[in-house]
N, C-alpha and C positions, 0 to 999 in steps of 0.2 A: 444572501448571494447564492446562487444556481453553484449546485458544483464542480459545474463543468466549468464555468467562468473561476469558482476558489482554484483549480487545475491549472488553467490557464494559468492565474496570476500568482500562484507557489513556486519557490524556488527549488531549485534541482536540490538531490540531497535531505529533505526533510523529513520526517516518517509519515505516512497516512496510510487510511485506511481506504478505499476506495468499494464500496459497492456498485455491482450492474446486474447487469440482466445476461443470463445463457440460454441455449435452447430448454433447459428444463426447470428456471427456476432463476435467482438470483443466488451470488455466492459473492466473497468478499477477496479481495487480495491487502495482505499487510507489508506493508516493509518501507524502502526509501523512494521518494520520488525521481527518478533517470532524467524524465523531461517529458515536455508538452508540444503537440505539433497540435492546427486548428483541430486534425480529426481524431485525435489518439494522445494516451499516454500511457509509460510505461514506468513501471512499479518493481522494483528490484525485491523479490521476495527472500526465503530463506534458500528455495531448490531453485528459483529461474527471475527469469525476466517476464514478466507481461504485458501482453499490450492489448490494451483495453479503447476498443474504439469511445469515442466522448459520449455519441446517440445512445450507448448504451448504458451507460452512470447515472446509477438512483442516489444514492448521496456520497460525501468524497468529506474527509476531516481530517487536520493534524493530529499524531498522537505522541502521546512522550514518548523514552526512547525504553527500551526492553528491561523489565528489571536485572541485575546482574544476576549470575549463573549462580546457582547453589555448589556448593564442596558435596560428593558423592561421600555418604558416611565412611567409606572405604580410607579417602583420599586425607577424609579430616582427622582418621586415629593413625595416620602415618607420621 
């Protein structure tokens, strides 16, 4: 499946990974899927929201969700 079509047909809410294309290269955005219009989606990351036109998506995949946070050694001899 094209992943622009797995975009389309993912539900809001899920995690992926979405790669595309920028003026200098390809880079990635991770986090939750927001939602899908024909020409765009956007990806709720850690610092923002992004919106990634569809023409520009080289590949697009669910991923699991984030392993849990580590205890800072500080927090764990308290």
């Amino acid at each position: 499946m094209p992943p622009q079509q797995f975009l389309l047909n993912a539900e809001p809410g899920i995690r992926v990974v979405v790669r595309y294309r920028i003026e200098d290269g390809l880079t990635d955005a991770l986090g939750y899927l927001v939602g899908t219009t024909e020409g765009a989606c956007t990806v709720r990351t850690r610092t923002s929201d992004v919106d990634i036109p569809l023409a520009m998506v080289i590949a697009a995949k669910e991923v699991p969700p984030p392993p849990p946070r580590r205890q800072s050694v500080r927090a764990a001899s308290d």
